[in-house]
C-alpha positions in Angstrom: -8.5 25.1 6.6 -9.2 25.1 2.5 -8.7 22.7 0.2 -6.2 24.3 -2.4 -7.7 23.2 -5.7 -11.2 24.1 -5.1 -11.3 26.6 -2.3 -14.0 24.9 -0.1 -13.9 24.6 4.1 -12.6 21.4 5.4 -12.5 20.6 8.7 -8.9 19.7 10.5 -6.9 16.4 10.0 -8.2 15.4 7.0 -6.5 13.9 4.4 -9.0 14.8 0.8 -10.9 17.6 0.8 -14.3 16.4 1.4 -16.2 18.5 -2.1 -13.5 17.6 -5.0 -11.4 14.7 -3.2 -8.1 16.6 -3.9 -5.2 15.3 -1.1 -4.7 18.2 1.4 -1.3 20.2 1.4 -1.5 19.4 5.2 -2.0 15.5 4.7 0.8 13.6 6.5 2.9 11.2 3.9 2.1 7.1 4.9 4.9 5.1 4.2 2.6 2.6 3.4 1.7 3.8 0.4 4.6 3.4 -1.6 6.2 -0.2 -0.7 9.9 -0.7 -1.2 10.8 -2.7 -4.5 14.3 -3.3 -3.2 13.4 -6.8 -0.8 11.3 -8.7 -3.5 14.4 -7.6 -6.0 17.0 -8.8 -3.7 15.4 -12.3 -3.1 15.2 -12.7 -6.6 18.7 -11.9 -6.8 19.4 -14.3 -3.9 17.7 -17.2 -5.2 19.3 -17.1 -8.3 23.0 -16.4 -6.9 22.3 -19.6 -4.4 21.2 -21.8 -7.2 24.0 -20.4 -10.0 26.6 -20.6 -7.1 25.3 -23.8 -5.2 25.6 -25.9 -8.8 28.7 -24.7 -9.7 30.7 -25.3 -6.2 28.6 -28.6 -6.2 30.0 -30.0 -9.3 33.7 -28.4 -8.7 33.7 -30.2 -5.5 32.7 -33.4 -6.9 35.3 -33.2 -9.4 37.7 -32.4 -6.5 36.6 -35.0 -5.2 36.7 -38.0 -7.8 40.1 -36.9 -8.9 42.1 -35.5 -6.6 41.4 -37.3 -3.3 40.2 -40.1 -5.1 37.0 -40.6 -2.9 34.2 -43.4 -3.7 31.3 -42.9 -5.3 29.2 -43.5 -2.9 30.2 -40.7 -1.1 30.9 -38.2 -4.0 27.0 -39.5 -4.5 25.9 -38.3 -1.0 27.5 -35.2 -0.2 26.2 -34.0 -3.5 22.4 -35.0 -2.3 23.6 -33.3 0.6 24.3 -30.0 -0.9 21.6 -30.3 -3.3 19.6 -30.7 -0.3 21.2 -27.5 1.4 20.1 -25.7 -1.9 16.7 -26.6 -2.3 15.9 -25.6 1.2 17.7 -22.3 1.0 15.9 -21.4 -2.5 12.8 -22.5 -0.3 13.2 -20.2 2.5 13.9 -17.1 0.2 10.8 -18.1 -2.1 8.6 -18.2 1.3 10.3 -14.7 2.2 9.2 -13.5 -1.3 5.7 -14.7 -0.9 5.5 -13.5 2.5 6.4 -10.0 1.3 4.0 -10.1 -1.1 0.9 -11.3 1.1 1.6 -8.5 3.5 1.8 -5.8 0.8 -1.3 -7.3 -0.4 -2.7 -6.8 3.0 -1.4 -3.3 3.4 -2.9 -2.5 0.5 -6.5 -3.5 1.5 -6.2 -1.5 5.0 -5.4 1.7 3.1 -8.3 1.3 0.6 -10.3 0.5 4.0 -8.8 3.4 5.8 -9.9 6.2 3.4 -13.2 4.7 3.0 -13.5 4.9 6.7 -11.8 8.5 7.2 -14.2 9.7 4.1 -17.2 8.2 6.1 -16.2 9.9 9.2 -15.8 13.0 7.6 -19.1 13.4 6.1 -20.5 12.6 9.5 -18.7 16.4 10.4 -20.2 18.1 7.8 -20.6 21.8 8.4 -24.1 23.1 9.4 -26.2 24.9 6.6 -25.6 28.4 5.9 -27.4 31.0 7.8 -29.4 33.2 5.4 -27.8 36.4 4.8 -29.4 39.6 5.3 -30.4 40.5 1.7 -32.6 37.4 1.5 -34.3 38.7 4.4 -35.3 42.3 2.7 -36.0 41.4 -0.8 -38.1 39.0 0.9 -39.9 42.4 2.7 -40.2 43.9 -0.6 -42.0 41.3 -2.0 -45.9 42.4 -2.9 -47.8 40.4 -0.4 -51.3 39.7 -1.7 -54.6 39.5 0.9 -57.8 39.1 -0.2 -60.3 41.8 0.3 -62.7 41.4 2.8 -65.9 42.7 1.2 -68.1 44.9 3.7 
């Protein structure tokens, strides 16, 4: 196999050629290269929706409530710390979702830097041997003047 941008031998299953670090036209495609923007986008969408949503119904109720069915106070007062409640730990749970996603995208991002490191490593271990001379070395070599000293008699 040869690395298309600068021509050289490279040995099978790598992924960058080993002399100008080009990516292979063989190299498999990781997934985990490219993380997907459409979770972190859709908790943020989530949190606000619960919190825009969860006011609104909240103070509609309450007014429901006070007016219509002519309910106490104290209880207008408690079922709106109860859905306030309900709220914050919805907004908490997609905020730990969010931050989870993030950590592990973090992380995958740290095992790939680790992995080409490594798979570089392990390639230079695999280098090819050195080149066998060729056969015009060998006879301008036998055309070269060999000087001896004279052996006076």
């Amino acid at each position: 196999m040869y690395c298309s941008s600068c021509g050289a031998a490279v040995a099978q299953g790598l992924r960058y050629c080993n002399r100008c670090g080009e990516k292979l036209n063989g190299a498999k495609e990781d997934g985990l290269n490219k993380p997907s923007e459409s979770l972190p986008d859709s908790l943020i969408w989530a949190i606000v929706a619960v919190f825009i949503v969860g006011l609104g119904t909240t103070i509609g109720l309450m007014a429901m409530m006070k007016e219509l069915l002519n309910f106490s106070n104290r209880l207008i007062i408690a079922f709106a710390a109860l859905s306030f409640l309900l709220m914050f730990v919805l907004e908490g749970v997609f905020i730990w979702l969010l931050l989870r996603r993030k950590r592990e995208e973090r992380e995958v991002v740290e095992n790939v830097k680790e992995q080409k490191t490594k798979e570089l490593d392990a390639a230079q271990a695999r280098a090819l041997p050195e080149p066998v001379p060729s056969i015009i070395e060998d006879t301008t070599r036998s055309f070269e003047p060999i000087y001896s000293e004279r052996r006076s008699k």
